[in-house]
C-alpha positions as MATLAB code, in Angstrom:
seq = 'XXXXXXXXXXXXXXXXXXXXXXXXXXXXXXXXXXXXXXXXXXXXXXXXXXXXXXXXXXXXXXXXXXXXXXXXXXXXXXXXXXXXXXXXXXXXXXXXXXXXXXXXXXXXXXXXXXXXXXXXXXXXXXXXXXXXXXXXXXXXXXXXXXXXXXXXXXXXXXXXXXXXXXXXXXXXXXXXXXXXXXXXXXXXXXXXXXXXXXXXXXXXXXXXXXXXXXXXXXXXXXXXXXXXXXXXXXXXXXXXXXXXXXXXXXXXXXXXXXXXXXXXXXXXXXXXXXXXXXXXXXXXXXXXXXXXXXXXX';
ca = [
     136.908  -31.423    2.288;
     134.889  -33.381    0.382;
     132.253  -34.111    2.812;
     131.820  -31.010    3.271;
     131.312  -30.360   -0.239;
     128.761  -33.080   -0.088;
     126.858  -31.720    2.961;
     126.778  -28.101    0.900;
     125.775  -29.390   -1.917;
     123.062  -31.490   -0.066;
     121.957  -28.257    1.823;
     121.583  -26.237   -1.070;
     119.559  -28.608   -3.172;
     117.391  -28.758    0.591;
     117.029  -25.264    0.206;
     115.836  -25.289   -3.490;
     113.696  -28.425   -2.818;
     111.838  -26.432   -0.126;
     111.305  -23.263   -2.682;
     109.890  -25.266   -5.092;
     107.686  -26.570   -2.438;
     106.503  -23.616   -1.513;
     106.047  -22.086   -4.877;
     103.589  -25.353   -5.469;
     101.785  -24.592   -2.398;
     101.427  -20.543   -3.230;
     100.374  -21.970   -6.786;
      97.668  -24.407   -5.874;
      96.294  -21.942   -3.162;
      96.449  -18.875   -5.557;
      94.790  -20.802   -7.707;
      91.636  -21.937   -5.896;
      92.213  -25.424   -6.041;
      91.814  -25.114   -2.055;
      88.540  -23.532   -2.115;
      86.107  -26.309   -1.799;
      83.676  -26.857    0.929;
      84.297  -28.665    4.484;
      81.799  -32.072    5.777;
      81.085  -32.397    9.468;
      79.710  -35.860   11.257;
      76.372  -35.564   11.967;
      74.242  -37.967   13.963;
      71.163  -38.689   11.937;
      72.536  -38.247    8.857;
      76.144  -39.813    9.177;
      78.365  -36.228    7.754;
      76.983  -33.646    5.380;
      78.410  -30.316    4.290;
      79.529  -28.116    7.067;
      77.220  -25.056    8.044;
      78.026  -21.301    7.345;
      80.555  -21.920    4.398;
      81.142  -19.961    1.250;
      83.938  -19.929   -1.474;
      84.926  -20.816   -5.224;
      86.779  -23.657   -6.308;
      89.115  -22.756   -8.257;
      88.015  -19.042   -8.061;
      84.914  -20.222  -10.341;
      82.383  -22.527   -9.061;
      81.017  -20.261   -6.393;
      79.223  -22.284   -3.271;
      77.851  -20.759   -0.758;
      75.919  -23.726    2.132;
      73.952  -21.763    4.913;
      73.435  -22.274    8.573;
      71.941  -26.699    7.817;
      74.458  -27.012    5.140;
      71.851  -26.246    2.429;
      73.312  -24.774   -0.912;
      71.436  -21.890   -0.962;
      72.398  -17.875   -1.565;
      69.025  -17.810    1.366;
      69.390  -18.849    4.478;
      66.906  -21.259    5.845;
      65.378  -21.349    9.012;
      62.579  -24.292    7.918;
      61.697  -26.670    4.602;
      58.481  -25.526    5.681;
      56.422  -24.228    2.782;
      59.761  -24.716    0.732;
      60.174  -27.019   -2.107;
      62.851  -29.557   -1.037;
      64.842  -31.404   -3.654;
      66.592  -34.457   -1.688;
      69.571  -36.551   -2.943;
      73.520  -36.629   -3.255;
      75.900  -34.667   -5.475;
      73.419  -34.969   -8.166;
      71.337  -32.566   -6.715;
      74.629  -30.685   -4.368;
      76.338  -29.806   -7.720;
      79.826  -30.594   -7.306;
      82.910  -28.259   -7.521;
      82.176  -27.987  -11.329;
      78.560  -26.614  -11.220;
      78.439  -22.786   -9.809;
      75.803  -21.887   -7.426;
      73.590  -20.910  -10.069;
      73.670  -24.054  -12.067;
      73.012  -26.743   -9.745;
      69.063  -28.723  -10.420;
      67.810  -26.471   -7.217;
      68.968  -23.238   -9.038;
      67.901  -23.776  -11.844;
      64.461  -25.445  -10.739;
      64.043  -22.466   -8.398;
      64.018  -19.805  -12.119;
      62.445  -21.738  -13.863;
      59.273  -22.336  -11.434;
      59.566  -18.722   -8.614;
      59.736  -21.498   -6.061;
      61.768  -21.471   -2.571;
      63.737  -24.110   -3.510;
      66.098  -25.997   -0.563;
      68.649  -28.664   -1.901;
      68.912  -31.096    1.141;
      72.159  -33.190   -0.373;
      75.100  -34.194    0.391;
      78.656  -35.656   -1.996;
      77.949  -39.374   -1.453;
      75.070  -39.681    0.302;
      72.445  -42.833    0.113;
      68.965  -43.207    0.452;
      69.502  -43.586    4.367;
      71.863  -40.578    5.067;
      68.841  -38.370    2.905;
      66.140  -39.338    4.387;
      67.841  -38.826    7.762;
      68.894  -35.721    6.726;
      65.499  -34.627    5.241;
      63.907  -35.702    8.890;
      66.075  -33.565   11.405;
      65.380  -30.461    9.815;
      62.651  -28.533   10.980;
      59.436  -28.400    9.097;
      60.053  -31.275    6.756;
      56.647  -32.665    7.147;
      55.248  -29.482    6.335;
      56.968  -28.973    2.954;
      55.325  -27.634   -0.379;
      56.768  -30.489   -1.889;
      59.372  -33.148   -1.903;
      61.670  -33.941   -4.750;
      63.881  -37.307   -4.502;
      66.419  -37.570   -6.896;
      67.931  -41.005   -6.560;
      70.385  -43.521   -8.641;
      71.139  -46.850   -8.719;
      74.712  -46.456   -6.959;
      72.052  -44.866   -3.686;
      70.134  -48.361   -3.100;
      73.251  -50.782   -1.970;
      75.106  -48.932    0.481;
      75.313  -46.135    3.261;
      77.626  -43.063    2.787;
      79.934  -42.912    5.598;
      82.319  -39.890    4.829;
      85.076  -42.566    5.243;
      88.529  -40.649    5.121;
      89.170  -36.633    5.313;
      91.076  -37.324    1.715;
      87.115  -37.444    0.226;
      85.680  -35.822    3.119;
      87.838  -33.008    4.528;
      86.354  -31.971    7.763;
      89.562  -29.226    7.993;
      91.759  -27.166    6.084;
      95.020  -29.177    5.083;
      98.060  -27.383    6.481;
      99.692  -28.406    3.522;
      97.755  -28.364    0.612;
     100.398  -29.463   -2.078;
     100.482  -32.835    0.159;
      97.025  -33.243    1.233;
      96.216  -33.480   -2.877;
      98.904  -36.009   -3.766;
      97.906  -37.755   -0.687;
      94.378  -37.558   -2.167;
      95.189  -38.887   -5.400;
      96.859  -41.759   -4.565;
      93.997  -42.946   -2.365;
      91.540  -42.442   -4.909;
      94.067  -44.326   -7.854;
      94.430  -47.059   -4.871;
      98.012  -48.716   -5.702;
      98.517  -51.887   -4.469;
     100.746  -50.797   -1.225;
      98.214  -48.278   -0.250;
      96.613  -49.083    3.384;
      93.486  -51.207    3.372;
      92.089  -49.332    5.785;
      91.947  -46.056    3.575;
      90.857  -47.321    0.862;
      88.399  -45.364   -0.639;
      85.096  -47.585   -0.527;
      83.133  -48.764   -3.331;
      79.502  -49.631   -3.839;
      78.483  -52.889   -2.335;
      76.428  -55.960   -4.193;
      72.577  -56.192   -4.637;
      71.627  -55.984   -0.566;
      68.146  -56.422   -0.561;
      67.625  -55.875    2.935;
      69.159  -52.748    2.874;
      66.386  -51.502    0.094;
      63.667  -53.022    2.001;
      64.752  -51.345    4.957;
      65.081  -47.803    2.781;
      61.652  -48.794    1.688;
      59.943  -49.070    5.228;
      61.802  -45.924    6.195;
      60.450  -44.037    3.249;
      56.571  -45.686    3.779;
      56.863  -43.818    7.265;
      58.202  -40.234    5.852;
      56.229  -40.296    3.154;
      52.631  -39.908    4.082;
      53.499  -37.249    7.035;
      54.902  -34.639    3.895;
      52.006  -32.335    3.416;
      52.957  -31.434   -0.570;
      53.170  -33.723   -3.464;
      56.461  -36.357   -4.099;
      58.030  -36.921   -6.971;
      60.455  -39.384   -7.779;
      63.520  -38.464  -10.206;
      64.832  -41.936  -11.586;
      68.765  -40.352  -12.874;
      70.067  -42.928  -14.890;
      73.854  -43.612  -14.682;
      75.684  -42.778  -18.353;
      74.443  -45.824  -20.578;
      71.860  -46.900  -17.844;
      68.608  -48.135  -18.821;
      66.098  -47.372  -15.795;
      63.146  -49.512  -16.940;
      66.122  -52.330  -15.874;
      66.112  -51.742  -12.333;
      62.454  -52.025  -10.708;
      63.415  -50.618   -7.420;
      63.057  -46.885   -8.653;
      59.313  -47.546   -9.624;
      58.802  -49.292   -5.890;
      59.639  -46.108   -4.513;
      57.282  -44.216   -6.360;
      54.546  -46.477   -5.402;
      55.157  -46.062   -2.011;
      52.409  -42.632   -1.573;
      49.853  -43.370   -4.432;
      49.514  -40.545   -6.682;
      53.898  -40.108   -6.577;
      55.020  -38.223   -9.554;
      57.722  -40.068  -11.882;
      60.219  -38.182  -13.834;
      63.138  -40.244  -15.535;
      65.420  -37.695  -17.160;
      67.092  -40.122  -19.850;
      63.703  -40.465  -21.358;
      63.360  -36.849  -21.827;
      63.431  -35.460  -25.430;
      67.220  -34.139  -25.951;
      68.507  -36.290  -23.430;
      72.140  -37.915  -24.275;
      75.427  -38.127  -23.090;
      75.896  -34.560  -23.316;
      74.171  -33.831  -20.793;
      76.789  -35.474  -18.374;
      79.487  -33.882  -16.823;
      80.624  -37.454  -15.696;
      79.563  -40.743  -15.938;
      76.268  -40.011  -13.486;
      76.618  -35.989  -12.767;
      74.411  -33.592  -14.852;
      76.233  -30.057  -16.066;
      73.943  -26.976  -16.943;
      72.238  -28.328  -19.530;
      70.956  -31.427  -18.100;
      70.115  -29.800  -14.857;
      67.936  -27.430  -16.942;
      66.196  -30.685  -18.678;
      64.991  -32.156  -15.558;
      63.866  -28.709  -13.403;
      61.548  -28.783  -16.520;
      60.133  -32.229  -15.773;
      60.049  -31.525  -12.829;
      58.046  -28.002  -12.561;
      54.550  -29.355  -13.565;
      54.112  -31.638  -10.639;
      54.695  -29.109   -8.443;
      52.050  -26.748   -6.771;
      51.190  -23.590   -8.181;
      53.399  -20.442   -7.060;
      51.641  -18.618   -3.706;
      51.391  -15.034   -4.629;
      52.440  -12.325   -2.094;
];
């Protein structure tokens, strides 16, 4: 009698277990928090977002990435003619940015540019310029905009685990985010192997080699280059040399490094290195006077 007491007692806290389960799941998905955007592997660049993908996180930040997995409300068939702002989630926006306050948004109102953001979450200077080179009509664009950082020039984004990178839709999504947050808090007894990777030391072949790439791309762009230098939270950009090497790499490169602006400051972060609406708006106008005039219709 009393085991079976036990075994209904154990089945009815399994059946309350379960409900609360589910009414997590229904929560989170009702929610948004499962709206963000899908990666998929991609040969010359490593992964980058996934094509024809639109949503809100959080039933906020809208996205919308087109048929390249450019964030753009256009689709784009070419960079050709098109002003193309290259880098990682600085430029991409995040989950916390809507569409119309990412850098390429925000660049494109200020200037009545065609404006394509060729970025990616985590991406180094070798994924973007891979990237930037296996779309069609690269060479041929108005202009090319490289926003870069100091956590680009040591490493190689890989897209290393689907908890960073999610290629699919988690079945369960209650799971996939604790699952998620204990690789990114990395406890002790988490597996090596999924640990989430951090930025390597100084590797100063792998900037020389980023430089030689760059000294090959560059001259074949028909429009003008500029170079954004983003400074890290608290990061002095006259300290690292290597952004002013890659602006010397075309003669005549234009050189725009945001913490320098007027009103610059820490409120202009979202996060230690991401800009929010504000600072986006700061650089587009750096940015604007080095590129060409508008074409009229």
């Amino acid at each position: 009698m009393i085991g079976r007491t036990l075994l209904d007692l154990l089945a009815v806290a399994g059946a309350l277990g379960l409900i609360a389960l589910l009414a997590v799941e229904i929560g989170l998905r009702v929610t948004g928090i499962g709206g963000f955007p899908l990666f998929v592997r991609d040969q010359r660049s490593v992964y980058r977002m996934a094509s024809d993908q639109q949503g809100r996180f959080r039933r906020r930040a809208r996205w919308r990435y087109g048929r390249f997995g450019i964030r753009t409300d256009v689709d784009v068939d070419t960079l050709a003619g098109k002003v193309v702002v290259l880098g990682d989630s600085v430029v991409e926006g995040g989950l916390h940015l809507d569409q119309s306050e990412t850098l390429a948004a925000v660049l494109e109102r200020e200037t009545g540019q065609a404006i394509c953001p060729v970025a990616c979450h985590g991406w180094a200077l070798d994924n973007e310029l891979g990237a930037l080179t296996a779309l069609p009509g690269w060479a041929q664009a108005a202009a090319l905009v490289w926003v870069v950082n100091s956590g680009d020039f040591d490493t190689v984004g890989q897209g290393e685990s689907e908890l960073s990178f999610p290629t699919r839709r988690p079945l369960w999504l209650a799971l996939w985010l604790a699952r998620r947050h204990i690789y990114r808090t990395q406890p002790r007894w988490w597996p090596v192997k999924g640990m989430l990777s951090r930025p390597g030391p100084y590797m100063p072949e792998m900037r020389e080699a980023a430089l030689a790439r760059f000294a090959q791309v560059a001259p074949q762009i028909a429009g003008p280059i500029v170079i954004v230098a983003h400074a890290l939270r608290g990061e002095d950009v006259d300290g690292e040399p290597f952004f002013r090497r890659l602006a010397q790499v075309r003669p005549g490169t234009g050189f725009v490094a945001p913490s320098r602006l007027p009103g610059w400051g820490d409120d202009c972060y979202l996060d230690f290195i991401h800009p929010n609406a504000r600072g986006a708006r700061l650089i587009a106008d750096a940015i604007a006077p080095f590129l060409p005039a508008r074409e009229e219709a």
